[in-house]
Biopython code that builds the backbone (N, CA, C, O; Angstrom):
import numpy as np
from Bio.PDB.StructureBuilder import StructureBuilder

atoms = [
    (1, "UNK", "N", (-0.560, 182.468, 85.208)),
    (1, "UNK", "CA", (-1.096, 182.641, 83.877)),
    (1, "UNK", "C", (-0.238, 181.871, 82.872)),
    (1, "UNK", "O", (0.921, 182.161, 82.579)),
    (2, "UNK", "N", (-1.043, 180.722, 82.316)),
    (2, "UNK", "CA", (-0.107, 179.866, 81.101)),
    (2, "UNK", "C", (0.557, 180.750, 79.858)),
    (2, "UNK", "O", (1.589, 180.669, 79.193)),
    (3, "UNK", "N", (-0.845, 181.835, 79.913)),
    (3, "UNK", "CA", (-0.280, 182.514, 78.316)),
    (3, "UNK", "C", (1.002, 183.683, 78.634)),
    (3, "UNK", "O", (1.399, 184.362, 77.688)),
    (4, "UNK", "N", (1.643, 183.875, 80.085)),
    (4, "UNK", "CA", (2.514, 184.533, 79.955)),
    (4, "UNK", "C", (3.540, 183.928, 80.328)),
    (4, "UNK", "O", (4.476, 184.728, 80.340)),
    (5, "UNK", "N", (3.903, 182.756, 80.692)),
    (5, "UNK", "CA", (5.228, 182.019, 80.727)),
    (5, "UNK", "C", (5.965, 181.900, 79.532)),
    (5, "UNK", "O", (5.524, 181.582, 78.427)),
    (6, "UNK", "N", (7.197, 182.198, 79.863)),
    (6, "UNK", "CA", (8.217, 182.222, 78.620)),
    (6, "UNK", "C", (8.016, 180.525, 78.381)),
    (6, "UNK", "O", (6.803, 180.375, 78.526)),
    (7, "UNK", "N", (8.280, 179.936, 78.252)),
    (7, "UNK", "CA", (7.896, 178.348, 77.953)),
    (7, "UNK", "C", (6.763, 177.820, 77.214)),
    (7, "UNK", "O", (6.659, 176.659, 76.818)),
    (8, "UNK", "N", (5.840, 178.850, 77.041)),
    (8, "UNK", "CA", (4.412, 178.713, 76.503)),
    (8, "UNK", "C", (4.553, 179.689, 75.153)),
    (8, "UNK", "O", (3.859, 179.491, 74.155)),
    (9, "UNK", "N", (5.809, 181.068, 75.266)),
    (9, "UNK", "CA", (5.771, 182.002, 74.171)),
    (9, "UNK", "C", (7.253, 180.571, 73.322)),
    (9, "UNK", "O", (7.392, 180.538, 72.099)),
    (10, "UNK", "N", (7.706, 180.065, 73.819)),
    (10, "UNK", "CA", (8.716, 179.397, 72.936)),
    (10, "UNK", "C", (7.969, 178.254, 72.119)),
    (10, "UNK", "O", (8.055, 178.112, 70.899)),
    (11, "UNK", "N", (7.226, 177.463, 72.981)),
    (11, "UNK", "CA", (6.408, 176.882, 72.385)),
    (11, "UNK", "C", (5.428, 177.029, 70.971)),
    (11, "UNK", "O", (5.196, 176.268, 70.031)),
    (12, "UNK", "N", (4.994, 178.382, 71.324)),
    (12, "UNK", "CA", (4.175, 179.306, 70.224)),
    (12, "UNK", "C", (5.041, 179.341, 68.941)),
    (12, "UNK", "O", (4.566, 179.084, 67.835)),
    (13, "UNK", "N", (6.404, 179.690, 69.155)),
    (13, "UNK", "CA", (7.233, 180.050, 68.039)),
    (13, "UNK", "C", (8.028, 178.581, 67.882)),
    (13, "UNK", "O", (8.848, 178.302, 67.008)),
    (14, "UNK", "N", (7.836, 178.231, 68.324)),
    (14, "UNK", "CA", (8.210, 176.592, 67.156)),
    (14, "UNK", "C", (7.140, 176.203, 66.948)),
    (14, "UNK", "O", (6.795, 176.509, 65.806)),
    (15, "UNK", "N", (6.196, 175.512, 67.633)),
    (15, "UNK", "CA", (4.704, 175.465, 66.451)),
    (15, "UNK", "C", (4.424, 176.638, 65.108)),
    (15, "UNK", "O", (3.846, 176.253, 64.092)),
    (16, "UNK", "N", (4.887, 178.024, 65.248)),
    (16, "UNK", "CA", (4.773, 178.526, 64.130)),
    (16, "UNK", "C", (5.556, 178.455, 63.273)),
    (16, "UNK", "O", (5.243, 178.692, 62.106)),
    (17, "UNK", "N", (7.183, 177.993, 63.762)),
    (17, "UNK", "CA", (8.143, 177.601, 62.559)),
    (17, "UNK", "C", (8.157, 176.599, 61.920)),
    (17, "UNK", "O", (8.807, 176.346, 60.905)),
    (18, "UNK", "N", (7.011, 175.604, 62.816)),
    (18, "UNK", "CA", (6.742, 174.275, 62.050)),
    (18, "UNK", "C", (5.793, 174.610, 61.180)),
    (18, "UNK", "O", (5.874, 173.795, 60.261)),
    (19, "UNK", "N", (5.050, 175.270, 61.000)),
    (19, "UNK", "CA", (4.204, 175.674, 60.483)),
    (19, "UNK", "C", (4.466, 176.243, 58.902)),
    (19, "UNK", "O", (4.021, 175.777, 57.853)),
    (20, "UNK", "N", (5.084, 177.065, 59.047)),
    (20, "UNK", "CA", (5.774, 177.506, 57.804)),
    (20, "UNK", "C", (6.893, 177.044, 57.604)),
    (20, "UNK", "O", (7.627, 177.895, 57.100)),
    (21, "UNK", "N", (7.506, 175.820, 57.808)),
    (21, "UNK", "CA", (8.066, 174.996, 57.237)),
    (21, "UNK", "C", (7.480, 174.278, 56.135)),
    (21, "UNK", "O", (8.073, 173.997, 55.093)),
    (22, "UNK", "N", (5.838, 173.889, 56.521)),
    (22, "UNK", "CA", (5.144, 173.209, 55.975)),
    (22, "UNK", "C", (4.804, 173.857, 54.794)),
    (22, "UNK", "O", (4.380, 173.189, 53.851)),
    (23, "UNK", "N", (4.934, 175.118, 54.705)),
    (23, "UNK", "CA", (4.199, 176.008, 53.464)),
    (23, "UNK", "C", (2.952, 175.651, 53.174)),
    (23, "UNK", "O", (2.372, 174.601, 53.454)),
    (24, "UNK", "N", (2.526, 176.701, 52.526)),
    (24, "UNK", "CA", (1.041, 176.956, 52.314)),
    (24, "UNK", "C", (0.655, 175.731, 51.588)),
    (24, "UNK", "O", (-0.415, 175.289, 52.007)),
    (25, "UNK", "N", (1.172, 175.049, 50.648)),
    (25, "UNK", "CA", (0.323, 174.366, 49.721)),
    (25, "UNK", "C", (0.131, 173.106, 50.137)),
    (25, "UNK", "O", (0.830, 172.264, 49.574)),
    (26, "UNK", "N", (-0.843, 172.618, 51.213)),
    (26, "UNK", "CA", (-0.829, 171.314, 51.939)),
    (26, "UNK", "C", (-1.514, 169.903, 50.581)),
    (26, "UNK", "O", (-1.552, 168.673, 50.597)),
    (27, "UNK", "N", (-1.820, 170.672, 49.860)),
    (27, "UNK", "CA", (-2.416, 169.675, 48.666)),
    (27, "UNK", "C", (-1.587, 169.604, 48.149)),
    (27, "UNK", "O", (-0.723, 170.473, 48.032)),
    (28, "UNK", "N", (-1.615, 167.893, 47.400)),
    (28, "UNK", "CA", (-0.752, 167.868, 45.988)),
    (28, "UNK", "C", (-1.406, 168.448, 45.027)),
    (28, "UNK", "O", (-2.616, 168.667, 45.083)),
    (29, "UNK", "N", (-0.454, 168.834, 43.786)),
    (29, "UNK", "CA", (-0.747, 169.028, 42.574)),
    (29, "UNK", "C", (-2.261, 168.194, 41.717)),
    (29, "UNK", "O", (-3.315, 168.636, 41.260)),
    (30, "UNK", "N", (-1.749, 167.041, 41.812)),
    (30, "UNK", "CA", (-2.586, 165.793, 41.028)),
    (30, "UNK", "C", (-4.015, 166.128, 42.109)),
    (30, "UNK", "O", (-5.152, 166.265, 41.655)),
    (31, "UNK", "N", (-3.809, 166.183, 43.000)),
    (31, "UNK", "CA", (-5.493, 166.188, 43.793)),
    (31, "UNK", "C", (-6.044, 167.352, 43.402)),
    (31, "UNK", "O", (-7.269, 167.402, 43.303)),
    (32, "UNK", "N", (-5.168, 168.616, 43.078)),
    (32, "UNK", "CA", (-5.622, 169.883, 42.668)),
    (32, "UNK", "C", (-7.063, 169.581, 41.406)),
    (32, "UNK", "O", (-8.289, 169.640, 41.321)),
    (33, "UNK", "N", (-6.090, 169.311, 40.780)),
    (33, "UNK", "CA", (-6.586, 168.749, 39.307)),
    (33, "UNK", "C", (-7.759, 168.187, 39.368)),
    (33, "UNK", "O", (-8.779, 168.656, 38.864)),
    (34, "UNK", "N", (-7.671, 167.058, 40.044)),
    (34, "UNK", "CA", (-8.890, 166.436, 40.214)),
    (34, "UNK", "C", (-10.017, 166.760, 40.784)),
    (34, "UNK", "O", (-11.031, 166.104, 40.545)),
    (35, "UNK", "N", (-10.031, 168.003, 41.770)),
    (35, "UNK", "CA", (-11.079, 168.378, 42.293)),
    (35, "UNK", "C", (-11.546, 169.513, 41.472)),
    (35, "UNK", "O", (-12.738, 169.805, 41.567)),
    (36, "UNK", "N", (-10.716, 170.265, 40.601)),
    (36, "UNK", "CA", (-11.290, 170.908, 39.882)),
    (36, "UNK", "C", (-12.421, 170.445, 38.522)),
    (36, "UNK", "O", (-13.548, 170.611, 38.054)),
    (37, "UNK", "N", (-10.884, 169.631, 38.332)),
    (37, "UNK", "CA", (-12.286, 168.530, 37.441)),
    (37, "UNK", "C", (-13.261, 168.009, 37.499)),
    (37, "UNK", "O", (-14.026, 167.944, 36.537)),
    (38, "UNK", "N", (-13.551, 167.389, 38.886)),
    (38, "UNK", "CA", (-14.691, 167.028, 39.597)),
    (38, "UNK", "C", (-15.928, 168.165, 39.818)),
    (38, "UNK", "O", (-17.134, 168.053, 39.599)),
    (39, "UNK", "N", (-15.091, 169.377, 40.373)),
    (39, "UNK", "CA", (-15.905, 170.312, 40.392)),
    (39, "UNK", "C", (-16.948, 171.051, 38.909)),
    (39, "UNK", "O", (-18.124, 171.415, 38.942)),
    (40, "UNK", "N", (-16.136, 171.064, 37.927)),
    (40, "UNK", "CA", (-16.343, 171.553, 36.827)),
    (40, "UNK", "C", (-17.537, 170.309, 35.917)),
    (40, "UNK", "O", (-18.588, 170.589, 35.340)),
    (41, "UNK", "N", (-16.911, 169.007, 36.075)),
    (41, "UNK", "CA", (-18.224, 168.007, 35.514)),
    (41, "UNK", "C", (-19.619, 168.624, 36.044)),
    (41, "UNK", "O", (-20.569, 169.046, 35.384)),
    (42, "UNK", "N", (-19.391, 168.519, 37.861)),
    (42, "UNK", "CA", (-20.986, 168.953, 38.412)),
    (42, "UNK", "C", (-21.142, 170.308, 37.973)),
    (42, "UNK", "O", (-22.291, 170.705, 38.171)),
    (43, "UNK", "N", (-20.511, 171.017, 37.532)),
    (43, "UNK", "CA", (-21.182, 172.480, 37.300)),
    (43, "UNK", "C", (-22.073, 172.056, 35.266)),
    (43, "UNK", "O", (-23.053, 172.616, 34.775)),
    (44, "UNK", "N", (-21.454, 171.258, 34.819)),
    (44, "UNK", "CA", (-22.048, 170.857, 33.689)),
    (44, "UNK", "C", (-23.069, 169.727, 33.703)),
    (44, "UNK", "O", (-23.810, 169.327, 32.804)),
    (45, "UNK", "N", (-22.918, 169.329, 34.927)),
    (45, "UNK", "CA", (-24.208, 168.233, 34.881)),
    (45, "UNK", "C", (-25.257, 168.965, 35.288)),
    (45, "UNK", "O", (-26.386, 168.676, 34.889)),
    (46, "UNK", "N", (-25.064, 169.895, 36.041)),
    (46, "UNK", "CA", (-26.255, 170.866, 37.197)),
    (46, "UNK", "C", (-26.324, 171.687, 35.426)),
    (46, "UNK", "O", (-27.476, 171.298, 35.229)),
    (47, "UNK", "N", (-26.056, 172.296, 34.393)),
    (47, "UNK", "CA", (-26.818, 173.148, 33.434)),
    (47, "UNK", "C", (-27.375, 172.387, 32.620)),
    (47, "UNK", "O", (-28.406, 172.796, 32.084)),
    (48, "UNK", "N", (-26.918, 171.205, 32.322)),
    (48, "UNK", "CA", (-27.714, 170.304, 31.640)),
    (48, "UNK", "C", (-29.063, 169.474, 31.862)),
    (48, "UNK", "O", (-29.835, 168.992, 31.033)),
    (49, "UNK", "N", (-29.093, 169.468, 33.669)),
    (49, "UNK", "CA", (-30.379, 168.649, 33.398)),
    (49, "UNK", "C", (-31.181, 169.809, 33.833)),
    (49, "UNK", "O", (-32.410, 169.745, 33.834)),
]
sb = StructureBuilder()
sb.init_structure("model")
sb.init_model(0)
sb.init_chain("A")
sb.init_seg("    ")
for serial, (resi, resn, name, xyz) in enumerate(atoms, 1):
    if name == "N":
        sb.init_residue(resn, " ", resi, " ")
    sb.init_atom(name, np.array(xyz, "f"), 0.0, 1.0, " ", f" {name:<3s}", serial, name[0])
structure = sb.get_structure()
């Protein structure tokens, strides 16, 4: 069984420390922005026409 070898649970826990190394916020800032903005034009183009 792969999922019970110790070699497969070490594995698990460095893929997860890489993981949250990375922290949650995989977007930049500036792209934030922009998709909101983007988002928010189409919500004013969609009440206008």
């Amino acid at each position: 069984m792969g999922c019970c070898s110790p070699g497969y649970r070490k594995t698990v826990n460095e893929e997860e420390e890489r993981i949250n190394e990375k922290g949650s916020d995989t977007l930049p800032f500036s792209l934030k922005i922009i998709l909101i903005a983007a988002a928010a034009a189409s919500v004013i183009v969609i009440i206008l026409i």
